[in-house]
VOVOMAR-743926 format. One line per 10 residues: number of its first residue (from 0); their letters; for each residue x negated, y, z of C-alpha. Coordinates in steps of 0.25 Angstrom, whole numbers, plus 5000, padded with zeros to 4 digits. Last residue first. Layout:
residues N
NUM	a	X:Y:Z  ...
***
This chain:
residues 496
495	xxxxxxxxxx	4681:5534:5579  4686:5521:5575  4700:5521:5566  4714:5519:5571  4725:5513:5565  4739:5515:5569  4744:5511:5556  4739:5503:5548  4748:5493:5545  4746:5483:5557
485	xxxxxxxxxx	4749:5494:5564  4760:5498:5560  4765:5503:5573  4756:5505:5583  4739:5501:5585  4728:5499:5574  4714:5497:5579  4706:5491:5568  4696:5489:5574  4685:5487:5585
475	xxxxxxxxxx	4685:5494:5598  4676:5500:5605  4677:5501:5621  4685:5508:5631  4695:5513:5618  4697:5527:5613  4709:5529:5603  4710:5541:5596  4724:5543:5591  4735:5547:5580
465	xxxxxxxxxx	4750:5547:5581  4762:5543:5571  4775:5550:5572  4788:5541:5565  4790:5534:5580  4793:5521:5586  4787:5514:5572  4794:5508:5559  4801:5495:5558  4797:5485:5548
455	xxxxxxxxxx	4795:5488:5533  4788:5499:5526  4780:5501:5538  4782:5517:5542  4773:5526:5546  4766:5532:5533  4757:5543:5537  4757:5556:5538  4762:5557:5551  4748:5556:5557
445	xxxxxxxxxx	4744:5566:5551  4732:5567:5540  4719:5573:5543  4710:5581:5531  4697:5582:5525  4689:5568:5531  4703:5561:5538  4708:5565:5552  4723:5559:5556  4731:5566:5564
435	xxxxxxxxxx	4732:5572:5577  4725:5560:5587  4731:5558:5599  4721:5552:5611  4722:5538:5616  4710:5535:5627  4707:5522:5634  4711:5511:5624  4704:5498:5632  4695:5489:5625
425	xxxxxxxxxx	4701:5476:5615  4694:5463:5622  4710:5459:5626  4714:5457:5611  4730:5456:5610  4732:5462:5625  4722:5473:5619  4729:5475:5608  4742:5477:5616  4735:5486:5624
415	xxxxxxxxxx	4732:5494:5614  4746:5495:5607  4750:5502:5621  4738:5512:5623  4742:5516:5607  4756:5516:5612  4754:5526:5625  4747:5536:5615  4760:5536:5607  4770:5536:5618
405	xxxxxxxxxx	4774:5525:5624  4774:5530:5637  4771:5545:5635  4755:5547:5641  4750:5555:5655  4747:5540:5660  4758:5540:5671  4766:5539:5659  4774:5551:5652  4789:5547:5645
395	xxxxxxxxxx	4791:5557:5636  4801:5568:5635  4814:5565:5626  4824:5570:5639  4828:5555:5641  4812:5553:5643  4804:5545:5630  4796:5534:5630  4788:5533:5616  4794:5523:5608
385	xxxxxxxxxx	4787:5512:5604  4777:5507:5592  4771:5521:5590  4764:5524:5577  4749:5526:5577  4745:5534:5564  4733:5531:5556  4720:5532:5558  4721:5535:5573  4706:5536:5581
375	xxxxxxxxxx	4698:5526:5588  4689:5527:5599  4679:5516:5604  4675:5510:5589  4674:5499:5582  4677:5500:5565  4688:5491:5559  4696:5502:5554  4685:5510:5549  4675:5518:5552
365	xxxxxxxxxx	4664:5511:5561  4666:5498:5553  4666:5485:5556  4671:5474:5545  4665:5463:5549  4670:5465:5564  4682:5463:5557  4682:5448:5553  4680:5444:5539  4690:5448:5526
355	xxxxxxxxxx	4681:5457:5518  4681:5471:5508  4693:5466:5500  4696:5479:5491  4709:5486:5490  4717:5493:5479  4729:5499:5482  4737:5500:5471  4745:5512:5465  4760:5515:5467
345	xxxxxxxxxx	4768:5510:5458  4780:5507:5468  4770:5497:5473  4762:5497:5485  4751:5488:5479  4739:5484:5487  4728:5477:5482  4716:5467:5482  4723:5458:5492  4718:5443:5491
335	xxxxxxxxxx	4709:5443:5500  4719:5445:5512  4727:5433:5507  4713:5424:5507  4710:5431:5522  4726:5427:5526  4724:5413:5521  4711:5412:5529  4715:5415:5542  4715:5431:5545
325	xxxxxxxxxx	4711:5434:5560  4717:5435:5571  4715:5451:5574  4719:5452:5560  4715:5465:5550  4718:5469:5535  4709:5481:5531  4713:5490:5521  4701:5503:5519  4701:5515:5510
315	xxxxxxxxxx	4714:5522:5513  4713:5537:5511  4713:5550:5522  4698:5551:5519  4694:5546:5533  4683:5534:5527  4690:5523:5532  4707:5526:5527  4711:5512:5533  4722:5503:5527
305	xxxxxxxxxx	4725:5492:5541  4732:5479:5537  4733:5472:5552  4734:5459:5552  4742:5450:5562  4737:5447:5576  4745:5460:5580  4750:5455:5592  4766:5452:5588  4769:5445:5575
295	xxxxxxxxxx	4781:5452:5567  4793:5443:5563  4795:5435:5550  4798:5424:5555  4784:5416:5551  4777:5426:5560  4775:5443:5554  4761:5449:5554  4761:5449:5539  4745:5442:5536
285	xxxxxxxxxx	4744:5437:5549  4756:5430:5550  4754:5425:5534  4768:5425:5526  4769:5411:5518  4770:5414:5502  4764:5400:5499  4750:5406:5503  4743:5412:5493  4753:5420:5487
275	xxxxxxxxxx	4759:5424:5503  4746:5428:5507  4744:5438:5496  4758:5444:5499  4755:5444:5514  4742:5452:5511  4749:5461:5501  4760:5466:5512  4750:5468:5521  4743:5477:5513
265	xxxxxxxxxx	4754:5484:5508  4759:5487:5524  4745:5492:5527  4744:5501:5515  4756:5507:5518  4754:5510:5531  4741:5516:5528  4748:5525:5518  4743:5541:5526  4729:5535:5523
255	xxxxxxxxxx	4731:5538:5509  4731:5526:5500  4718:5524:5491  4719:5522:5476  4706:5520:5468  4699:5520:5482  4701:5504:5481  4704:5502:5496  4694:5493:5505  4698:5481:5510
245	xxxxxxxxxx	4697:5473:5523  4703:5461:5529  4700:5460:5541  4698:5447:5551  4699:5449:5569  4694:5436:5573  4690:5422:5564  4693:5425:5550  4698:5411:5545  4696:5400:5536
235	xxxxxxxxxx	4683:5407:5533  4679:5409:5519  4684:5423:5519  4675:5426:5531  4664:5432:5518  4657:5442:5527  4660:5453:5521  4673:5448:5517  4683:5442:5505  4675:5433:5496
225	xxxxxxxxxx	4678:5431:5483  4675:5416:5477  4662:5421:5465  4654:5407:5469  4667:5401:5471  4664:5391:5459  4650:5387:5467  4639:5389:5457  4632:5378:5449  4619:5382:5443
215	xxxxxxxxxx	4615:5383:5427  4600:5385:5425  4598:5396:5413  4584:5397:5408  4574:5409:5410  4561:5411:5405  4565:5421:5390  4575:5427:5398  4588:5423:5394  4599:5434:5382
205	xxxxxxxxxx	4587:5434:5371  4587:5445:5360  4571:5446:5362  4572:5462:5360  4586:5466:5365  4588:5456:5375  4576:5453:5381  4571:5467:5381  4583:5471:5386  4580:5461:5400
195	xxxxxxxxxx	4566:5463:5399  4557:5451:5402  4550:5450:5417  4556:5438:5419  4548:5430:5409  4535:5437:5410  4537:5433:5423  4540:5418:5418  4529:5418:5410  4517:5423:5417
185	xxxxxxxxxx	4517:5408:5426  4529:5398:5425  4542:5397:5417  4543:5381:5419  4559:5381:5423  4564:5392:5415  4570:5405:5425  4585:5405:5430  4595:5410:5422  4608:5405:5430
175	xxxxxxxxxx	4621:5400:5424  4633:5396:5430  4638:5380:5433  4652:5380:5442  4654:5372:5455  4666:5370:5464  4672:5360:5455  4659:5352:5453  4648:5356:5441  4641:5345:5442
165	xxxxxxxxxx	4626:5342:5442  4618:5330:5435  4607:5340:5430  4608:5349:5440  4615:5362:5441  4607:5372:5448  4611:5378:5462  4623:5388:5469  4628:5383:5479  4616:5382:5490
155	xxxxxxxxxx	4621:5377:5504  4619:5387:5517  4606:5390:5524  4593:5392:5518  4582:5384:5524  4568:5392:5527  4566:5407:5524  4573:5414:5513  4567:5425:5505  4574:5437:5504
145	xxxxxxxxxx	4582:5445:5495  4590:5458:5497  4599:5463:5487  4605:5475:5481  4612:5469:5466  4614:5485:5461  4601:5484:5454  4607:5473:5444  4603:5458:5447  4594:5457:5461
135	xxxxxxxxxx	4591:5469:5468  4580:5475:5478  4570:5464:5479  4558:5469:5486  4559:5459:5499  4562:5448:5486  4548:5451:5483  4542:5452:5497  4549:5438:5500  4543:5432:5487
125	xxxxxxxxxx	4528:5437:5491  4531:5432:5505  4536:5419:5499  4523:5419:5489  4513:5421:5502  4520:5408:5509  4521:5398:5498  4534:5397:5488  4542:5383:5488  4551:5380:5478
115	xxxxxxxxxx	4559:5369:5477  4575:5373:5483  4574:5386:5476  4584:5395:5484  4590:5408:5480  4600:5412:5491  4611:5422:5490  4614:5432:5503  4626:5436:5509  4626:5448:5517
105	xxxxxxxxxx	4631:5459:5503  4644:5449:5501  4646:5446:5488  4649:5452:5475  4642:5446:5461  4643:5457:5450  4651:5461:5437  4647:5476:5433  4655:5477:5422  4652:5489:5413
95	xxxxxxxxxx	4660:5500:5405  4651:5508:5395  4649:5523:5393  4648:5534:5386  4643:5548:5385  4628:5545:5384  4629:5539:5371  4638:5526:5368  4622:5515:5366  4619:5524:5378
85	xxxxxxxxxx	4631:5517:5388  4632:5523:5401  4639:5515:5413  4654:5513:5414  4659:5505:5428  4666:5493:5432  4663:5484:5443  4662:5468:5447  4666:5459:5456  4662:5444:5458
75	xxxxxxxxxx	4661:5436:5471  4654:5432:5479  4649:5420:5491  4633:5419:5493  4627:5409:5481  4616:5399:5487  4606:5397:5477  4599:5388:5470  4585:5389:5461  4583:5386:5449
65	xxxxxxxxxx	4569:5382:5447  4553:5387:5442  4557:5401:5444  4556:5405:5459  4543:5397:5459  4538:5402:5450  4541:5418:5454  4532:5415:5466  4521:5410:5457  4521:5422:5448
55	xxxxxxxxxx	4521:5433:5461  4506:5428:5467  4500:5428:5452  4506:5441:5446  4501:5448:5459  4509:5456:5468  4506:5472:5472  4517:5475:5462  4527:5471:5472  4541:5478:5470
45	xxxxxxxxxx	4541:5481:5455  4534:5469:5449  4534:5459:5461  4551:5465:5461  4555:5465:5448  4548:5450:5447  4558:5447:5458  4569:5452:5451  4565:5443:5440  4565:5431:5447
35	xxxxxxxxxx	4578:5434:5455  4586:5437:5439  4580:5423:5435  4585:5416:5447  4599:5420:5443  4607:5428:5453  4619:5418:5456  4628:5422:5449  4626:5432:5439  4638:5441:5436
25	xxxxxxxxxx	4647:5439:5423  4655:5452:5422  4652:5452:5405  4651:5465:5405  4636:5464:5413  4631:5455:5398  4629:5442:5401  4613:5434:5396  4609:5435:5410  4621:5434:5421
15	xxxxxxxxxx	4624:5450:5425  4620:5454:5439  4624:5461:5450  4625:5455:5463  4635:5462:5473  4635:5463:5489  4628:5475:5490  4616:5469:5498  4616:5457:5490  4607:5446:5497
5	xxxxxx	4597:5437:5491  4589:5425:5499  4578:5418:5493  4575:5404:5494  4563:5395:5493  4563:5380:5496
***
């Protein structure tokens, strides 16, 4: 058995099926045996001048003499847009192209296995130092890294040939793949592979390879099934600990970070709807933070829906959803579903990107919400959830501690220790100090001009918003959100 192991360091596969033109968005899926073959020729030619014609042909017989299998990594299908010169017009004009391409996760790796061939030691290491050499596999944007896989492989194959009494179940479909002509042997299958692709067209008029055949393979239906995370836990029944959801913002429109309330309250407000489409129009606990009654859950085990200005330019650019429980599987396939947020009164959308649903350590940054640090600094105002103590005369009530019972240091100390009741491994909060306002890359924006007020509910104990810097006994990983409207996005802090 011989199998070779293909990951896509960008995440994407670009390749048009042979005989399609790239507008017709039709990606190729899996590579096809006879795009590998030639690569490999690219790279003995290019890459390895040094080997003979006689120890290369027999390697890239082998390869060629059957079909091979595959085992097809989860994807999906995107695509872009973009004008690209167009000579037959003159130099000032241009053509719109589809670039349709195979997306998936940049870890996951596609095996290539041919059950019956067997190479002998010096032409494995000659294969190995070939694929060692392979840079890209389809268009030069498809990055890849390829090996050669030693021993068993692990997992089933699910991609293969159809055979002559094979069929095509429900969960199967038939697709093409060019593959080389059983028999092709010696000079004339590398004269075969090394044909020019326009010469081809515009001189032989011919669409195939003269060598090549199409073999048609069944391929799971799912094969192009979305899936939500870097490390693909949307499969899981449930999300096992802490679970984001993250997205990033379309930078066609971004809120100012001033609107993180809003934001907050909108993206709530589209997760329950999606959750009540797919489920009967029940209400999700996690997903609302309110019990079958109607009344709000107490400990914060609901989910947090936290917009995040990440690279300090005073705009929005990140949305991330966050559950110390967990988000079971109806919640994950409710949070997938949100691609926008609409704030109506014809007001632009906000579009968002799904980057993952998967637990947070997945997620770790040293920047943003999610990051670990010791010392933490305000991002958006903390608002008081009491009523700072107050002498008859209006002067504060001092503690033995040098700070006004319940004033607004003395909350942030309070709401930690209820976080810390929650999740005893939390470190101590040592230091509180206030922090003026908040300091983005050109300019820093006061705490008071930001939105403090939910839209619904009862507003905080005071209309002043504070800022801090946080110092802990040990790091801390986030999001670290404390006060009133928290689960909004207010009181947010970012690592320093």
């Amino acid at each position: 058995m011989l199998s070779i192991g293909v990951r896509f360091i960008a995440g994407r596969y670009h390749a048009t099926e042979w005989g399609r033109h790239v507008n017709e968005g039709v990606p190729e899926w899996p590579p096809s045996p006879w795009r590998l073959l030639r690569a490999l020729v690219s790279c003995w030619l290019l890459a390895s001048p040094h080997l003979s014609v006689d120890e290369f042909l027999p390697i890239l017989e082998a390869l060629a003499s059957t079909p091979p299998a595959y085992r097809l990594p989860p994807a999906s299908v995107g695509h872009s847009r973009h004008y690209m010169p167009w000579a037959k017009k003159g130099p000032d004009n241009r053509t719109l192209v589809f670039d349709t391409f195979v997306s998936l996760e940049p870890m996951s790796e596609l095996v290539i296995t041919w059950p019956d061939v067997e190479l002998a030691s010096g032409q494995r290491d000659i294969l190995h130092c070939l694929l060692d050499k392979l840079q890209y596999l389809g268009r030069a944007e498809s990055w890849c890294e390829a090996r050669l896989i030693e021993g068993a492989i692990a997992g089933m194959r699910n991609c293969e040939p159809i055979t002559a009494d094979g069929e095509v179940g429900p969960r199967l479909e038939p697709v093409r793949v060019l593959c080389a002509k059983r028999g092709l042997a010696g000079k004339s299958i590398l004269d075969a592979l090394c044909i020019d692709t326009g010469h081809m067209r515009r001189k032989a008029r011919l669409l195939d390879p003269p060598g090549s055949e199409w073999v048609t393979y069944l391929r799971q239906r799912n094969a192009f099934q979305v899936v939500h995370s870097s490390a693909l836990t949307a499969d899981r029944s449930d999300v096992s600990g802490p679970a984001v959801a993250r997205y990033a913002m379309s930078m066609r429109f971004r809120p100012p970070v001033t609107e993180t309330l809003t934001v907050g309250e909108l993206a709530r407000r589209s997760a329950m709807s999606q959750y009540g489409r797919l489920n009967q129009q029940k209400r999700s606990r996690i997903l609302s933070g309110k019990d079958d009654e109607g009344e709000p859950l107490q400990g914060h085990q609901h989910a947090y829906y936290i917009a995040s200005d990440e690279d300090s330019d005073g705009w929005l650019d990140h949305l991330t959803v966050y559950c110390t429980s967990g988000f079971p599987r109806a919640e994950q396939e409710a949070l997938a579903k949100i691609s926008s947020l609409n704030p109506g009164k014809g007001r632009p959308e906000l579009r968002l990107i799904l980057l993952g649903i998967a637990p947070s350590e997945e997620f770790h940054s040293s920047r943003g919400v999610l990051g670990t640090s010791s010392t933490w600094e305000s991002s958006t105002p903390f608002l008081l959830v009491r009523h700072p103590k107050l002498r008859k005369d209006g002067s504060p009530v001092i503690g033995s501690d040098g700070v006004q019972a319940d004033g607004p240091a003395a909350q942030v100390f309070m709401e930690w220790q209820r976080r810390r009741q929650l999740d005893p491994s939390l470190p101590e909060l040592t230091r509180v100090e206030p922090v003026s306002a908040l300091q983005c890359l050109n300019r820093s924006i006061a705490w008071l001009a930001f939105r403090r007020w939910r839209t619904r509910g009862h507003g905080p104990s005071s209309a002043h918003g504070y800022g801090f810097r946080l110092a802990f006994a040990e790091p801390v990983a986030g999001p670290v959100c404390l006060g009133y409207g928290c689960h909004f996005g207010l009181g947010q802090f970012r690592p320093v």
